[in-house]
DRENKOL-451629 format. One line per 3 residues: number of its first residue (from 1); for each residue z, x, y of N, C-alpha, C, O, CB. Coordinates in nm, 3 decimals, padded with zeros to 5 digits. Atoms other than C-alpha are relative to their C-alpha. Glycine has a CB too. Example, Ala and Ser with C-alpha at 12.3 -4.5 7.8 and 13.67 -1.06 7.14 Angstrom:
BEGIN
1) 00.000,00.089,-00.119,00.780,01.230,-00.450,00.000,00.090,00.120,00.066,00.194,00.118,00.125,-00.099,00.003  -00.006,-00.082,-00.119,00.714,01.367,-00.106,00.073,-00.077,00.109,00.090,-00.026,00.220,-00.142,00.041,00.046 $
END
This chain:
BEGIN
1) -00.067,-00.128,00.007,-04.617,05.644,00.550,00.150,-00.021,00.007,00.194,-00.097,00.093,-00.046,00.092,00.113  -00.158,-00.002,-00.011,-04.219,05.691,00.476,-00.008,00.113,00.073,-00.083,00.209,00.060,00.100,00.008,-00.138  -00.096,-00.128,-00.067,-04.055,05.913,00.688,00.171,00.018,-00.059,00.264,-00.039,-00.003,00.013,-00.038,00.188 $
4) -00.119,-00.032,00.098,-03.749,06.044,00.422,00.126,00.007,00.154,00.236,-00.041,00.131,-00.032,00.191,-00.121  -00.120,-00.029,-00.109,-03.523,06.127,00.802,-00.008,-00.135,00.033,00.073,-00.133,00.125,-00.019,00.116,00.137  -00.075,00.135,-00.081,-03.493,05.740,00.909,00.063,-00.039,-00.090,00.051,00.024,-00.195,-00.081,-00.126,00.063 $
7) -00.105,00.023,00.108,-03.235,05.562,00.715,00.039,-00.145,00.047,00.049,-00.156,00.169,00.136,00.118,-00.003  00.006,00.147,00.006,-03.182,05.173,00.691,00.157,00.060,00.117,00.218,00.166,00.134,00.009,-00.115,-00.199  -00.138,00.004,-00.071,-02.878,05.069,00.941,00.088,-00.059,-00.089,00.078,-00.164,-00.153,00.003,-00.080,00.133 $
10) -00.115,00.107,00.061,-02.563,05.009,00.797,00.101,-00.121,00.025,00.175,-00.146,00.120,00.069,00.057,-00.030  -00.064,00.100,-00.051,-02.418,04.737,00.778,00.166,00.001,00.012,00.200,00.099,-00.054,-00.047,-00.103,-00.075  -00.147,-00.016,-00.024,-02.002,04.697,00.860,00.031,-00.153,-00.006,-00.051,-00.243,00.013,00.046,00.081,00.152 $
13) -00.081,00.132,00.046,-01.771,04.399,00.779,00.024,-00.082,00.136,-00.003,-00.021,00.239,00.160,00.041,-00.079  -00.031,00.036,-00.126,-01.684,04.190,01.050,00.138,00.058,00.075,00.158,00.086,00.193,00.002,-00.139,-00.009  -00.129,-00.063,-00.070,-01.325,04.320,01.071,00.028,00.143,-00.005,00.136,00.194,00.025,00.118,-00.057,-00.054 $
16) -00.010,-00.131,-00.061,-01.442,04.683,01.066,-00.037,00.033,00.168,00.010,00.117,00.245,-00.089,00.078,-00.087  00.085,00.046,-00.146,-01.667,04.569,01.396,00.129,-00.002,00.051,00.157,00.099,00.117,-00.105,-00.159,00.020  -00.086,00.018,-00.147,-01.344,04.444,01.581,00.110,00.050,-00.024,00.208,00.010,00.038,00.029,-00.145,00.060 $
19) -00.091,-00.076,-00.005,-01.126,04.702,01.434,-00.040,00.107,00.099,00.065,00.128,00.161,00.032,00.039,-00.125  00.085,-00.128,-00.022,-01.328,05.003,01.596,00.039,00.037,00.146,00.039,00.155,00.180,-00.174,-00.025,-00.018  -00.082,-00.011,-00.132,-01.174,04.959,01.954,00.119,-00.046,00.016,00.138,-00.162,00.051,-00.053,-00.053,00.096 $
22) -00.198,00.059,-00.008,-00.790,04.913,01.962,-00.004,-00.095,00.149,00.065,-00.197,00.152,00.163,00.191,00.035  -00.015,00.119,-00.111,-00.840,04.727,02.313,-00.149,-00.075,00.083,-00.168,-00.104,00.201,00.097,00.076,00.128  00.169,00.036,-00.006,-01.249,04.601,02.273,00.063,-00.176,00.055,00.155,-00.230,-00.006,-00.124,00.018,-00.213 $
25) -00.025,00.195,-00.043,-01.210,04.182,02.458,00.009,-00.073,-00.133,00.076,-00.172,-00.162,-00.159,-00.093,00.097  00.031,00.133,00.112,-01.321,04.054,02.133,00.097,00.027,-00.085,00.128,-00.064,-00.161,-00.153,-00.011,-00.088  -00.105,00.051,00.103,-01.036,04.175,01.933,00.107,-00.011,00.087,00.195,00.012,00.004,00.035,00.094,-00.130 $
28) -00.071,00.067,-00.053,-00.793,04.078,02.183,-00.002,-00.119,00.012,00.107,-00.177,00.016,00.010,00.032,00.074  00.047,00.156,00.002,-00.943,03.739,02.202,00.053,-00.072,-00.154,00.123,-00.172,-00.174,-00.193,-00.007,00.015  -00.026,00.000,00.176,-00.925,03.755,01.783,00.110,-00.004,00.006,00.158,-00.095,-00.061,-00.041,00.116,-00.104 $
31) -00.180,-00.004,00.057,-00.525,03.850,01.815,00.050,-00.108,00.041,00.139,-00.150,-00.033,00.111,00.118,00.060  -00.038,00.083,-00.082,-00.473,03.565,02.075,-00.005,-00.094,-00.136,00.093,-00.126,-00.203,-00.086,-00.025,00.143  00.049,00.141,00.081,-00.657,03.293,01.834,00.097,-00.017,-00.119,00.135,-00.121,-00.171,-00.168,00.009,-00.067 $
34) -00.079,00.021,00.134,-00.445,03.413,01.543,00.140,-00.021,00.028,00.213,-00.082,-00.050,-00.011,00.122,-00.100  -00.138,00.004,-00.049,-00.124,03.441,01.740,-00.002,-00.199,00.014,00.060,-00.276,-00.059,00.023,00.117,00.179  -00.014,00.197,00.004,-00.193,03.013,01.853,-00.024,-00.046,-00.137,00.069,-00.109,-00.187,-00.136,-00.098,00.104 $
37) -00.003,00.019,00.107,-00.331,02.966,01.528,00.130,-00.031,-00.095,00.146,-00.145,-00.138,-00.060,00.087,-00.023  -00.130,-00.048,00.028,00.020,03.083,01.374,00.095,-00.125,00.073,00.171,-00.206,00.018,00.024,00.166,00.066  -00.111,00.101,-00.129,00.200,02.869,01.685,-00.048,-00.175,-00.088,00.029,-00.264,-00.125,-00.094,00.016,00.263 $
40) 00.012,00.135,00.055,00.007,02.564,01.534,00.026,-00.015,-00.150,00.021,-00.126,-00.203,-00.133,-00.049,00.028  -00.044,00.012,00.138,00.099,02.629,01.190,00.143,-00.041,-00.014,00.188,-00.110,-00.105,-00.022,00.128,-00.071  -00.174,-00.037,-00.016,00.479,02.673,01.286,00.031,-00.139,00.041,00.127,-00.192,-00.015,00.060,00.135,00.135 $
43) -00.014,00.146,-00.089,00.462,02.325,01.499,-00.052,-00.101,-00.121,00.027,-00.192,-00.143,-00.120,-00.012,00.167  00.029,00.124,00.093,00.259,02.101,01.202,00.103,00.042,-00.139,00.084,-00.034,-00.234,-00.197,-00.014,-00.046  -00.105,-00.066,00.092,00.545,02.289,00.951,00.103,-00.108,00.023,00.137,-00.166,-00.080,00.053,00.166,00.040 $
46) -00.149,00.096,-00.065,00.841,02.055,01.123,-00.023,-00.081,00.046,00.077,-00.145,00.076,00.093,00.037,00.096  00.057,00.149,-00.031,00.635,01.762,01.241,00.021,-00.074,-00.107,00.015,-00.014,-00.214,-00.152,-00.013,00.034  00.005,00.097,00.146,00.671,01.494,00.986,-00.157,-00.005,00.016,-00.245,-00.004,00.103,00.096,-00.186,-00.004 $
49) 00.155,-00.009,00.120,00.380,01.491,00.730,-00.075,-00.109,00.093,-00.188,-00.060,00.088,00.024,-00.073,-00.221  00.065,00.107,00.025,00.229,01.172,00.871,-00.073,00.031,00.135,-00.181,-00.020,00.166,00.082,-00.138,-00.030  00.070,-00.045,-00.124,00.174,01.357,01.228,-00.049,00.141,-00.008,-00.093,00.195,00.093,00.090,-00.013,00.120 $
52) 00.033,-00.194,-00.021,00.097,01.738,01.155,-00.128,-00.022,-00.012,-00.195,00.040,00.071,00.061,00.140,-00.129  00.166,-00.020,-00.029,-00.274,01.652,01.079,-00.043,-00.033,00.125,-00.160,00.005,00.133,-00.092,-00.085,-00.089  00.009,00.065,-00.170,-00.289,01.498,01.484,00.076,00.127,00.047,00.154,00.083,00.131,00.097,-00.183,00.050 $
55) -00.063,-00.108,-00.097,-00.135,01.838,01.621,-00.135,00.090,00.008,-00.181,00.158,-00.084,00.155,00.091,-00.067  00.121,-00.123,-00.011,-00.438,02.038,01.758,00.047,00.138,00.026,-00.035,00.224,-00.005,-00.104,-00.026,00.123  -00.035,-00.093,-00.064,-00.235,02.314,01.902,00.101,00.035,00.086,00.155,-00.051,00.156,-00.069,00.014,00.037 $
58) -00.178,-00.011,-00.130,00.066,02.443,02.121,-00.038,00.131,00.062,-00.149,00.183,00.061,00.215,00.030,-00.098  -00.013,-00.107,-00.095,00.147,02.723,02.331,00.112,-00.023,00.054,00.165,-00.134,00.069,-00.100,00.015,00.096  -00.156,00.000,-00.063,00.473,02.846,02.491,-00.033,00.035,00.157,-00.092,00.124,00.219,00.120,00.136,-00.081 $
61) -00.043,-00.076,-00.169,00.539,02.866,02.839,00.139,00.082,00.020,00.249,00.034,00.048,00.020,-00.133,00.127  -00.124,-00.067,00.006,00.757,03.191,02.825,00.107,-00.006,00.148,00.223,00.035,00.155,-00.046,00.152,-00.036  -00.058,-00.022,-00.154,00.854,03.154,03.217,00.148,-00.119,-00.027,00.267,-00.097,-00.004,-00.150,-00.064,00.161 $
64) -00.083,00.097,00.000,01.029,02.834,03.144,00.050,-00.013,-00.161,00.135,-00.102,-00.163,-00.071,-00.126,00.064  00.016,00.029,00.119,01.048,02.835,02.756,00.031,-00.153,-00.072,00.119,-00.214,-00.132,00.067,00.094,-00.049  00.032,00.139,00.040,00.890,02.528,02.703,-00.116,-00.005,-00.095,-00.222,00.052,-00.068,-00.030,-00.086,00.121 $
67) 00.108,-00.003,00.093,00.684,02.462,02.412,-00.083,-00.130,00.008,-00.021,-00.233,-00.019,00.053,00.021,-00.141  00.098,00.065,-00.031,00.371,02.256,02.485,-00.079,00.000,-00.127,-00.111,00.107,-00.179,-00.061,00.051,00.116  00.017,00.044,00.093,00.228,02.041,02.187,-00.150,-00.082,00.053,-00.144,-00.187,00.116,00.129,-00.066,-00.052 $
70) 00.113,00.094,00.030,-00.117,01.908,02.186,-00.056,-00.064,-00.082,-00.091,00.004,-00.178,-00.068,00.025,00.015  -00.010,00.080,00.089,-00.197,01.623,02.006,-00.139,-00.064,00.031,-00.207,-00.043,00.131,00.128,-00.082,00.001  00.181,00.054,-00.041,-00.552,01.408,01.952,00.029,-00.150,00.077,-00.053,-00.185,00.162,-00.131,-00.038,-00.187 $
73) -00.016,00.139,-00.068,-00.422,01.054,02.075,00.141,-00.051,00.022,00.237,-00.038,-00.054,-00.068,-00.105,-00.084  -00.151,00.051,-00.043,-00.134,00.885,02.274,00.071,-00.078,-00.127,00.194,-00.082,-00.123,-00.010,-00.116,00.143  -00.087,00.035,00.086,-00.037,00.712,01.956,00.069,00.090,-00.075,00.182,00.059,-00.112,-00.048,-00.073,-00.068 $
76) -00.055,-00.092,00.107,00.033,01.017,01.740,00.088,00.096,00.168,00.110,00.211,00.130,-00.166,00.110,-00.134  -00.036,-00.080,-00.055,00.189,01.182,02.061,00.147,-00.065,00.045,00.247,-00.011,00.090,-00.100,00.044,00.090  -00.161,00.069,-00.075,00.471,00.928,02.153,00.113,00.011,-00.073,00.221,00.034,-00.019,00.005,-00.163,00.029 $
79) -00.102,-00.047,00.011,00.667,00.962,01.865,00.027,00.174,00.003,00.147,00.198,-00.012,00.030,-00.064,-00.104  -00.005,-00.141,-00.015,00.646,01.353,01.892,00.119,00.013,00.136,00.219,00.084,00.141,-00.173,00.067,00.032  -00.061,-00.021,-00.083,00.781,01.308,02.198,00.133,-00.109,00.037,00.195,-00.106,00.144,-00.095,00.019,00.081 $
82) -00.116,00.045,-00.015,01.060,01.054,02.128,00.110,00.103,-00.164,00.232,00.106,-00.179,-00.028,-00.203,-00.001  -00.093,-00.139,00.040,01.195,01.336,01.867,-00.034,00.127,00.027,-00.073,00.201,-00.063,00.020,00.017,-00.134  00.012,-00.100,-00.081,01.157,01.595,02.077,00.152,00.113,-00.066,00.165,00.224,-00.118,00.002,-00.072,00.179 $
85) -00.154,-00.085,00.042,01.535,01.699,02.007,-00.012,00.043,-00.109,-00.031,00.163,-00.128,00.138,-00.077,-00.009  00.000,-00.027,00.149,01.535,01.661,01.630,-00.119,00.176,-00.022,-00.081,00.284,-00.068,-00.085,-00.184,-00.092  00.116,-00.102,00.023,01.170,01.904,01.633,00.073,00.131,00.058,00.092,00.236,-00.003,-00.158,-00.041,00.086 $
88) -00.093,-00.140,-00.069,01.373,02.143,01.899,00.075,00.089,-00.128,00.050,00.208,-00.151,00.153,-00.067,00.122  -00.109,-00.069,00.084,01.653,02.217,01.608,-00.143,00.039,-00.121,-00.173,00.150,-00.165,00.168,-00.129,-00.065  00.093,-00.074,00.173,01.383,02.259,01.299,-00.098,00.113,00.094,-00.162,00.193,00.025,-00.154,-00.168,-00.130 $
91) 00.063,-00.147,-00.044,01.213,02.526,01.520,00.028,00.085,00.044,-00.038,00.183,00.077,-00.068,00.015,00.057  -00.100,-00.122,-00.032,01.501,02.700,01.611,00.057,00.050,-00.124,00.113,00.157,-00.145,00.123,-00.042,00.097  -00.057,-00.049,00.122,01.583,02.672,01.262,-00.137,00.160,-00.078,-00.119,00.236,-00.174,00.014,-00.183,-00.120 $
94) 00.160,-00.091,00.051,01.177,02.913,01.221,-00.010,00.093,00.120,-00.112,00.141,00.170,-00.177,-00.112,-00.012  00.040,-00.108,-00.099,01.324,03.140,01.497,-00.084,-00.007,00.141,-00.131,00.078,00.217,-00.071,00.082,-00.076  00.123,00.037,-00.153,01.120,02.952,01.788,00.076,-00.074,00.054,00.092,-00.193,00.026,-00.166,-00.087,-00.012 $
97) -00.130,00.061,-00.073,01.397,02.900,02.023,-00.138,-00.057,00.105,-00.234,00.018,00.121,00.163,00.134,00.076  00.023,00.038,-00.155,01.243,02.646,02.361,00.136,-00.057,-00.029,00.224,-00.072,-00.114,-00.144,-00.109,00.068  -00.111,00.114,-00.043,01.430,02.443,02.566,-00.047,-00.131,00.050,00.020,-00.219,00.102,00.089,00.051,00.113 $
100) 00.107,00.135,00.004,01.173,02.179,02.592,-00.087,-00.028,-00.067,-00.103,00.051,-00.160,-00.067,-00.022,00.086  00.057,00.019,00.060,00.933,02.016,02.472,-00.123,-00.090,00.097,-00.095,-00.188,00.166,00.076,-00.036,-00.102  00.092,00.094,-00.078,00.601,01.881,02.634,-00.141,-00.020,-00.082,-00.223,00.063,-00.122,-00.029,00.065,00.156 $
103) 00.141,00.029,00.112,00.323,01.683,02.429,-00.071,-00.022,00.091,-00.017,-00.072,00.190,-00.011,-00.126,-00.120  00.099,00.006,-00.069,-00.012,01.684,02.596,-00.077,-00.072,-00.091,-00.031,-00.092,-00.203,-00.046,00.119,00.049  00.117,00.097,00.103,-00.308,01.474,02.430,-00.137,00.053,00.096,-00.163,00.050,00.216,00.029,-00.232,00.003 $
106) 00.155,-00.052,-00.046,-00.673,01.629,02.446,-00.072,-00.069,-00.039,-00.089,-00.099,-00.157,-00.057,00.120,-00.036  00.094,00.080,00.055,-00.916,01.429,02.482,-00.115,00.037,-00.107,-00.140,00.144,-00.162,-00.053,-00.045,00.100  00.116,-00.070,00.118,-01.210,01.409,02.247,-00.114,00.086,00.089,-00.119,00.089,00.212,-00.098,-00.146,-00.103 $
109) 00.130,-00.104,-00.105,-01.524,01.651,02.368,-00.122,-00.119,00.017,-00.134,-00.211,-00.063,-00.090,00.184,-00.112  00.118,00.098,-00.026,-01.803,01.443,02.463,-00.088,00.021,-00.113,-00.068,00.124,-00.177,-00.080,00.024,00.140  00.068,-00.034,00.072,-02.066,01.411,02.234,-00.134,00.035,00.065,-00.181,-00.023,00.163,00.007,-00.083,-00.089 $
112) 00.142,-00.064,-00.050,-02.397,01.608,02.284,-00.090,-00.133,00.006,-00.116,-00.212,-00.084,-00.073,00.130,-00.118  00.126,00.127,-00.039,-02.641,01.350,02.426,-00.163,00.010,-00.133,-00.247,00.096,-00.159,-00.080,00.059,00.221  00.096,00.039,00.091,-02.878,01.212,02.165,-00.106,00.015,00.024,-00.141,00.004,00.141,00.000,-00.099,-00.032 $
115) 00.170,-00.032,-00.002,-03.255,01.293,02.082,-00.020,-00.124,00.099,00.060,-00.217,00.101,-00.105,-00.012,-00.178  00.069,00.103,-00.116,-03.426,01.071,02.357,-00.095,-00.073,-00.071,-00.190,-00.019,-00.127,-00.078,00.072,00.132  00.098,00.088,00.082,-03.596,00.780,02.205,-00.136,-00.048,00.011,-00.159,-00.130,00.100,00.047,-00.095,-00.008 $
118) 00.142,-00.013,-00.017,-03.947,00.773,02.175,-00.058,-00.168,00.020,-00.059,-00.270,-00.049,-00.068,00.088,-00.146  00.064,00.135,-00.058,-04.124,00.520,02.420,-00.038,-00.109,-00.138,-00.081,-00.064,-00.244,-00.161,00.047,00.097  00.006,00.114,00.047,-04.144,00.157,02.257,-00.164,00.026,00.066,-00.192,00.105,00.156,00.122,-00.125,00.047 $
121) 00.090,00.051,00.017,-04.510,00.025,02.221,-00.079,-00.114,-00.072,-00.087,-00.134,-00.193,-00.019,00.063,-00.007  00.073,00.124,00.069,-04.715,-00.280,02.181,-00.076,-00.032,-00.101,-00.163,00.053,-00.081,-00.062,-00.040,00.057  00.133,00.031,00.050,-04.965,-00.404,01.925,-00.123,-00.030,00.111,-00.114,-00.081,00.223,00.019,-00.122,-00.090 $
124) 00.141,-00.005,-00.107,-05.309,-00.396,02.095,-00.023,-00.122,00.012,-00.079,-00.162,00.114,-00.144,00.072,-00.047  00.012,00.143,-00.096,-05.284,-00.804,02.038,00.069,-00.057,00.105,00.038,-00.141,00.189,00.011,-00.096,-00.063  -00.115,00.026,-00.090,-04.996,-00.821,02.209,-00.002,00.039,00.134,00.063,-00.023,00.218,00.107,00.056,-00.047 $
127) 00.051,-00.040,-00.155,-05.119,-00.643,02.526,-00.127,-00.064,00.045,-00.143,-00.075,00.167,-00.028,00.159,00.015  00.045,00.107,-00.034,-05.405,-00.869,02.504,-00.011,-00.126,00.036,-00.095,-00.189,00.101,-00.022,00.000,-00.026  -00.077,00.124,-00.049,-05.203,-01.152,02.516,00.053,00.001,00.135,00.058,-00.090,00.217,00.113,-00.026,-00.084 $
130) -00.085,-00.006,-00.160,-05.026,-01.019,02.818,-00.086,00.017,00.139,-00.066,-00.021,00.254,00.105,00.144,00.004  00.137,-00.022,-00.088,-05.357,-00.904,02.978,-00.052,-00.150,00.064,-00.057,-00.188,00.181,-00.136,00.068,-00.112  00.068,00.120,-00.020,-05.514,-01.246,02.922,00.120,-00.118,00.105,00.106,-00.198,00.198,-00.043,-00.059,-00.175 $
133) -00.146,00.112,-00.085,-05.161,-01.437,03.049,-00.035,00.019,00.167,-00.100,-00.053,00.243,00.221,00.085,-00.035  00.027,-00.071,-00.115,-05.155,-01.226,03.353,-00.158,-00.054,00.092,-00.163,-00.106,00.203,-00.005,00.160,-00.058  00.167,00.027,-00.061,-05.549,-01.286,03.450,00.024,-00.171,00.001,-00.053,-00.223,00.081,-00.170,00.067,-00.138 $
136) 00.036,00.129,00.006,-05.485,-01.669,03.387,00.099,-00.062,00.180,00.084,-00.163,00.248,00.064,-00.076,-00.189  -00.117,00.038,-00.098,-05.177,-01.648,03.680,-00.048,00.021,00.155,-00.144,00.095,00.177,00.139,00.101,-00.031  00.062,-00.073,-00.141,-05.226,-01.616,04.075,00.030,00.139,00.002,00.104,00.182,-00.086,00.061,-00.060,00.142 $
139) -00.068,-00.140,-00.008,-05.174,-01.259,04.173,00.113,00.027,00.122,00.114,00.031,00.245,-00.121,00.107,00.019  -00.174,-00.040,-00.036,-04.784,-01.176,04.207,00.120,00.039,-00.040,00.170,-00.073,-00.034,00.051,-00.064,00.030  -00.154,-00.053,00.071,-04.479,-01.060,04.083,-00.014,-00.012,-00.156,00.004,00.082,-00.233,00.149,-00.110,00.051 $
142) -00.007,00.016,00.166,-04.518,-01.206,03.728,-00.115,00.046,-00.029,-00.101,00.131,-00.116,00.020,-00.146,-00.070  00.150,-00.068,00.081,-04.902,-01.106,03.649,00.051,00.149,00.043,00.050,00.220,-00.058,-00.198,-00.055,00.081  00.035,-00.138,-00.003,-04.840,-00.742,03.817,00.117,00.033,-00.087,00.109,00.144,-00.139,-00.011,00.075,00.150 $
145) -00.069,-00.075,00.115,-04.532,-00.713,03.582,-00.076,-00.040,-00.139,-00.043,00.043,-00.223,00.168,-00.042,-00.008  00.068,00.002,00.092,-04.738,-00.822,03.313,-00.080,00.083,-00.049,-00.098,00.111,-00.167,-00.041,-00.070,00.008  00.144,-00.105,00.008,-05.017,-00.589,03.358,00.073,00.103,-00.003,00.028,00.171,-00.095,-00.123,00.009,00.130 $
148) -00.061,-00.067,00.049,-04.761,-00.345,03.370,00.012,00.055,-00.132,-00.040,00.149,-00.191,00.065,-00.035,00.028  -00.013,-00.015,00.100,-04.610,-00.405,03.094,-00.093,00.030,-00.107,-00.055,00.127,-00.173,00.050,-00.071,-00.009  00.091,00.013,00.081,-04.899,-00.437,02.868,-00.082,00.207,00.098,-00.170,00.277,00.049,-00.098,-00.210,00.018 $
151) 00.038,-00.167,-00.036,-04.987,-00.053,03.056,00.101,00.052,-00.059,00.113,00.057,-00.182,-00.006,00.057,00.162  -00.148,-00.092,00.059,-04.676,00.125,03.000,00.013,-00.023,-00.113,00.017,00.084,-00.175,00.147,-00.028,00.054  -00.051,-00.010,00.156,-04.601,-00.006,02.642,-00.146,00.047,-00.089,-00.125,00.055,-00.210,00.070,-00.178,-00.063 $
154) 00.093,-00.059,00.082,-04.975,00.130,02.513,00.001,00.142,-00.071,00.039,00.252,-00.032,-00.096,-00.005,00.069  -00.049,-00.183,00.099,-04.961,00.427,02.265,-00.024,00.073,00.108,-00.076,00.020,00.207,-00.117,00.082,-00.162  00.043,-00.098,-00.038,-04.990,00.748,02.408,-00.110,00.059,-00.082,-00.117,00.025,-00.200,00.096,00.068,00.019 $
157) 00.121,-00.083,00.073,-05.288,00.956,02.292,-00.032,00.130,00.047,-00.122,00.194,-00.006,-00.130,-00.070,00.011 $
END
């Protein structure tokens, strides 16, 4: 049976969604990302070419107006921070007056821990071998790791 009064939901764009509240978290969060976004565009703009792909990001500290440069590794961060001066003037020249300059280096993120590797197992002669070894030895340390072994490494079923 249709019922003609229900009516599919409509769908909306993503940037009608986080237009729809002038002060909703998520488009404040959205203005933030684009505002640093912007900050890291402005900072790999006046880096020399050979370091702007190694700039992850900046941010100003307005209290002190110091502009804070994050970078992926202490090599791409040292010279950043032995022309510190020179970078100062080309970003005063783009209207982004500091009076410092501080490079930070973020480390990498860890990587998500790998599928867990599925128990190792013997051939069935091979645990016979270890069986039979074991049974030929007195009983101690080396036969009960034997017999072990030849337990623990058998398929599961």
């Amino acid at each position: 049976m249709n019922n003609p009064t229900v009516t599919a939901p409509q769908s909306h764009s993503l940037g009608a969604l986080l237009n729809q509240q002038s002060n909703s978290p998520l488009k404040l969060l959205t203005a933030e990302a684009h505002r640093l976004n912007q900050l890291r565009e402005q900072i790999c703009r006046r880096l020399p070419p050979a370091l702007a792909p190694h700039c992850l990001g900046g941010e100003r500290e307005t209290e002190t107006g110091t502009l804070v440069i994050y970078m992926d590794s202490a090599a791409t961060a040292m010279p950043v921070r032995y022309q510190q001066q020179q970078l100062l003037q080309r970003l005063a020249a783009d209207n982004l007056r500091c009076t410092a300059v501080k490079v930070k280096i973020l480390p990498e993120p860890p990587l998500p821990p790998g599928p867990k590797p599925s128990p190792r197992t013997l051939p069935d002669a091979v645990r016979q071998i270890l069986e039979n070894t074991a049974a030929g030895l007195e009983d101690g340390p080396l036969s009960r790791s034997l017999r072990r072994l030849a337990r623990n490494r058998a398929p599961r079923r």
